[in-house]
C-alpha positions as CSV (number, residue, x, y, z in Angstrom):
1,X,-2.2,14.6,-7.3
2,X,-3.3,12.0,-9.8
3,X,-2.0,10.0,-12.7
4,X,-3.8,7.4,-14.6
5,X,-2.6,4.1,-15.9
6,X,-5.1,2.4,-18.6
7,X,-8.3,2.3,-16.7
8,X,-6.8,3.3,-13.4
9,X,-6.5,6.1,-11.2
10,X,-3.6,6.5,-9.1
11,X,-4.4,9.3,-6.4
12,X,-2.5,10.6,-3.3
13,X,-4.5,12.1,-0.5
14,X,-3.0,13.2,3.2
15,X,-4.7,11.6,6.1
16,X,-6.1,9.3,7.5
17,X,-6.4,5.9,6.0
18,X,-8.9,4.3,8.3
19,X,-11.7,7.3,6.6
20,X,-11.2,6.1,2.7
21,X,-13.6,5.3,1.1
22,X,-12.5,2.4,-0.7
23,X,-13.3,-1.4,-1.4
24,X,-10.1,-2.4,1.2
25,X,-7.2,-0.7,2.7
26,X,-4.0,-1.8,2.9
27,X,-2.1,-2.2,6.7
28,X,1.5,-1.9,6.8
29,X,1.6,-5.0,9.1
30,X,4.5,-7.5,10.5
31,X,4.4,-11.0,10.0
32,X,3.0,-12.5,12.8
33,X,0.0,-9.8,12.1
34,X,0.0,-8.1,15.9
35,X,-2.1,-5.1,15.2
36,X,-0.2,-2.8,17.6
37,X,1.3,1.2,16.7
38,X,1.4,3.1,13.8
39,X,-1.1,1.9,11.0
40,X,-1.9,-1.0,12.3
41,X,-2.7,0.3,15.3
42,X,-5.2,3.0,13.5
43,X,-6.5,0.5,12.0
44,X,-7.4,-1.8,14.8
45,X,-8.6,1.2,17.0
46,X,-11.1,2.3,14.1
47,X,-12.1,-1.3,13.2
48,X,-12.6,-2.9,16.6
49,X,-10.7,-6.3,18.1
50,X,-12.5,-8.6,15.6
51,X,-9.5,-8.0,12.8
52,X,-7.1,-9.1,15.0
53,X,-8.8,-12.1,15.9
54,X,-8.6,-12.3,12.6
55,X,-4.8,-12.0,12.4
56,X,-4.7,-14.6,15.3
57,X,-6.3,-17.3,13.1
58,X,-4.3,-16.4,10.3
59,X,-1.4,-16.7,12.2
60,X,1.5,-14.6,10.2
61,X,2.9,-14.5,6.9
62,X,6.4,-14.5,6.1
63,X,8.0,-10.5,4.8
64,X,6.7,-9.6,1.1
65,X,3.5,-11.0,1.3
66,X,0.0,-10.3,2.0
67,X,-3.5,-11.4,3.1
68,X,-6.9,-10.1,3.7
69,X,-9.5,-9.9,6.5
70,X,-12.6,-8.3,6.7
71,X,-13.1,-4.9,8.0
72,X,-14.6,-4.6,11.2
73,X,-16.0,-1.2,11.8
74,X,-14.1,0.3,8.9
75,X,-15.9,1.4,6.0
76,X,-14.7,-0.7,3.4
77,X,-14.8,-4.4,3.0
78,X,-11.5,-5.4,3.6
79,X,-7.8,-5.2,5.2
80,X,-5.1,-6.3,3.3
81,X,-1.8,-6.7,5.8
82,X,1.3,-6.2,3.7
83,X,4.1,-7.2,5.3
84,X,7.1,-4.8,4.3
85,X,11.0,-5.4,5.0
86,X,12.6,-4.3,8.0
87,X,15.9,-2.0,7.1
88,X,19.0,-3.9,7.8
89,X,17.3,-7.3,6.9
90,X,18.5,-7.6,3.7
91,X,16.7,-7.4,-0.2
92,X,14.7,-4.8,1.0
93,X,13.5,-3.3,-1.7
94,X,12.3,-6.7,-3.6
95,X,10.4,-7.3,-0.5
96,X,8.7,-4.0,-0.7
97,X,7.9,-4.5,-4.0
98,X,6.3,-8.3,-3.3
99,X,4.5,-6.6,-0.5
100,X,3.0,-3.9,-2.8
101,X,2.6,-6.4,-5.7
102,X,0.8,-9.2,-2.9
103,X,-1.6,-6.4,-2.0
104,X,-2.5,-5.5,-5.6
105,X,-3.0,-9.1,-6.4
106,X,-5.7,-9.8,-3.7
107,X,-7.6,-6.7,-4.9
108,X,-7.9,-8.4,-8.5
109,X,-8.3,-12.0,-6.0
110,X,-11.8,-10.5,-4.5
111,X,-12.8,-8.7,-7.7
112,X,-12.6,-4.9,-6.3
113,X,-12.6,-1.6,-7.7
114,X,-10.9,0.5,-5.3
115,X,-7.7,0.1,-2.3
116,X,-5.8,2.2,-0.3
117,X,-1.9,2.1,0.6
118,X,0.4,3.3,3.4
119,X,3.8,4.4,2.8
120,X,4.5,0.2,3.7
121,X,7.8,0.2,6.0
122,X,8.4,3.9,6.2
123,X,7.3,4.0,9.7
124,X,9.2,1.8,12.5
125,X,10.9,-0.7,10.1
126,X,12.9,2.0,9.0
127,X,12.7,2.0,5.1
128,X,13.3,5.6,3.7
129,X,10.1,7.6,2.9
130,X,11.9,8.2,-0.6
131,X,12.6,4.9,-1.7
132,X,9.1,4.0,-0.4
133,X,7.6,6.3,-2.9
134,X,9.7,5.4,-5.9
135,X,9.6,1.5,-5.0
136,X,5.7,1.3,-4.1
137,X,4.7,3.8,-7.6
138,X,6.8,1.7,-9.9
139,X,5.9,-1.6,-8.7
140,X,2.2,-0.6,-8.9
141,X,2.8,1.5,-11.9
142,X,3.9,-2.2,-13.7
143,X,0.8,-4.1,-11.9
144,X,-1.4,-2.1,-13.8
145,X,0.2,-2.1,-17.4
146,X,0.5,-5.6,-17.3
147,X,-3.3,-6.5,-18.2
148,X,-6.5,-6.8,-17.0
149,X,-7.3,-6.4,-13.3
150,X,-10.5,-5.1,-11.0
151,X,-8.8,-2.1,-10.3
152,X,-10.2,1.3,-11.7
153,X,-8.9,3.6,-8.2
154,X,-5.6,3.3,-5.6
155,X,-5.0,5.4,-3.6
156,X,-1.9,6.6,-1.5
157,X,-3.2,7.6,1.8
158,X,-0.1,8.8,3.7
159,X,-0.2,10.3,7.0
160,X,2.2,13.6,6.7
161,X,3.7,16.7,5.0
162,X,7.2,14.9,4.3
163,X,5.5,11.6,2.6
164,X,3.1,12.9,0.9
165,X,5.6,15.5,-0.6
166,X,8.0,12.8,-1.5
167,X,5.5,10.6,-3.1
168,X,4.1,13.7,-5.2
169,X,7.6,14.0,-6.7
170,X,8.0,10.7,-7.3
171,X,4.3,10.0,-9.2
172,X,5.2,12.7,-10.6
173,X,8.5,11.5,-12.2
174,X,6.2,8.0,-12.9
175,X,4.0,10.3,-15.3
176,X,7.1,12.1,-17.1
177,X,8.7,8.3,-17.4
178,X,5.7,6.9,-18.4
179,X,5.3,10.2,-21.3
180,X,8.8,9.6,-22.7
181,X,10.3,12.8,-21.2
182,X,14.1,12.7,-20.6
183,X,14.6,14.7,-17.6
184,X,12.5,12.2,-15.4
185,X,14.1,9.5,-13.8
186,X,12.4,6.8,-11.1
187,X,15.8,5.7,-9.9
């Protein structure tokens, strides 16, 4: 499923994310950046222990931001570790959407072409899969009509049936919304 915005493609694939083939992936990280299950844990299993010592310098970043690492192993250049809200910690979904829009903003920070998302939060912090997908589309959906950037390809890379499913419906409610149709909502 794909929809463009200007000069970008937005594209949703199942699988994976440690195998695109991109200029940086995004992790779906906490904010003390301890690369243990779900993503992170992918990640650091595909990209050896050097990303995490990585993280260790860093040291954390607080909910709804992002910063970048190199890659390890991984076939891209770069890891971008979004930290997504919690559910029950309050203003969720404006810290999904500075997580998303922190992640976008380092892509155009190191000049590349091309990133990969997780479905940020939907895992073990709780955040439902369906508000991922509307929250993370528009917010990236706005990124890219607001001028120039690097970006010409993101990607949603999300791991199963029930995400991917719910982020096809919603990117494809972004492309009626965007069209002017009236029987498309993002809310």
């Amino acid at each position: 499923m794909k929809h463009k915005i200007g000069k970008t493609l937005i594209t949703l694939v199942k699988g994976d994310i440690t195998e695109c083939r991109v200029d940086a992936i995004v992790n779906a990280a906490n904010s003390v950046l301890q690369m243990g299950g779900g993503v992170a844990g992918a990640i650091r299993r595909a990209g050896g222990e050097s990303i995490q010592e990585e993280c260790d310098r860093i040291g954390g970043t607080p909910v709804g931001t992002a910063v970048v690492t190199t890659a390890g192993r991984l076939p891209v250049r770069y890891v971008i570790h979004a930290v997504g809200p919690r559910m029950g910690e309050g203003d969720e979904d404006r810290k999904l959407e500075d997580a998303t829009r922190s992640s976008l903003a380092l892509t155009d920070k190191h000049k590349l072409r091309s990133v990969a998302l997780p479905a940020i939060s939907s895992g073990i912090f709780g955040y439902p899969v369906d508000r991922c997908a509307r929250k993370m589309l528009a917010t990236t959906a706005d990124y890219l009509a607001k001028g120039e950037h690097s970006l010409e390809k993101v990607v949603f890379c999300l791991y199963d049936e029930k995400t991917y499913a719910e982020f096809g419906e919603n990117l494809t409610n972004l492309a009626r919304c965007r069209a002017g149709r009236k029987d498309a909502s993002l809310e």
